[in-house]
C-alpha positions in Angstrom: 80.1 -100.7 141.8 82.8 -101.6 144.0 84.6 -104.9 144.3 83.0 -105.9 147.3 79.6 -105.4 145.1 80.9 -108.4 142.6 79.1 -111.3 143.0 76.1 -109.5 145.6 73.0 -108.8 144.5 70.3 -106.3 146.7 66.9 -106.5 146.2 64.3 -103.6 145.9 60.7 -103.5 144.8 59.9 -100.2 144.1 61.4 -97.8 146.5 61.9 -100.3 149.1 65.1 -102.3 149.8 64.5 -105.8 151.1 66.6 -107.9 153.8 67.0 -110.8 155.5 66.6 -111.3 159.0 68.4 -113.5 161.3 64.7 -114.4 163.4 63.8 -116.0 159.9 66.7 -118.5 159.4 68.4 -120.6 161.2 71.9 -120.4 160.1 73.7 -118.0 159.9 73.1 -114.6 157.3 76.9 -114.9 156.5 75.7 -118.3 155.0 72.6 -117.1 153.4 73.1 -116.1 149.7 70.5 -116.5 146.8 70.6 -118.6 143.8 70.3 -117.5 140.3 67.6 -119.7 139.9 65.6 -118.6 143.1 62.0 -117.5 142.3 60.8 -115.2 145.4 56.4 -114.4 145.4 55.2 -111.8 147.0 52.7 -112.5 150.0 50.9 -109.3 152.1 51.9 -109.6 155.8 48.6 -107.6 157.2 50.4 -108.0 160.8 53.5 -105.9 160.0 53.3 -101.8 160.4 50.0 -102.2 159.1 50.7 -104.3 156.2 53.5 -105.1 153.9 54.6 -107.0 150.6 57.5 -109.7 151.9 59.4 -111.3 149.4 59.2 -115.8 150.0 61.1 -118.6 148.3 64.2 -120.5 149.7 64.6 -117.5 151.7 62.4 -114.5 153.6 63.2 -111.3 152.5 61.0 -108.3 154.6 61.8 -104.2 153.3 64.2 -103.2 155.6 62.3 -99.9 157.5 59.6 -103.1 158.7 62.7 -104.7 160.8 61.5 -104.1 164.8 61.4 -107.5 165.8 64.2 -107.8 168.7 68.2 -108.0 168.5 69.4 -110.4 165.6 71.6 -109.4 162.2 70.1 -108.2 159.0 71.6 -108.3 156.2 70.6 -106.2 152.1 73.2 -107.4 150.2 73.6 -111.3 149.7 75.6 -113.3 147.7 74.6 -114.2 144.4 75.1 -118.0 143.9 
């Protein structure tokens, strides 16, 4: 772990990293971070590359090889709060 690693935390459900795309908020992802306490479900999104698990709560997360949805930021790693 490196010291920009302190105090992140990336999310993966099996072998699939999740993210956070900046169509999903609206603020900025520099501002997005996710609580300790968050609790994320998992819903089925039948309409993305044929079906996918996202990750819902106070935030969206979607496994980052189903991002094609136009220019905007992504971002993996988020701050831990």
């Amino acid at each position: 772990m490196s010291r920009e690693d302190v105090g992140h935390v990336v999310l993966r459900r099996g072998p699939l990293v999740y993210c956070v795309e900046q169509v999903d908020h609206m603020l900025s992802l520099d501002r997005v971070g996710l609580p300790q306490a968050s609790v994320l479900a998992e819903h089925f999104d039948p309409g993305a590359l044929g079906g996918v698990v996202t990750l819902a709560g106070e935030i969206v997360m979607k496994p980052s090889h189903s991002r094609n949805r136009g220019p905007g930021t992504i971002m993996s790693k988020l701050a831990h709060l």
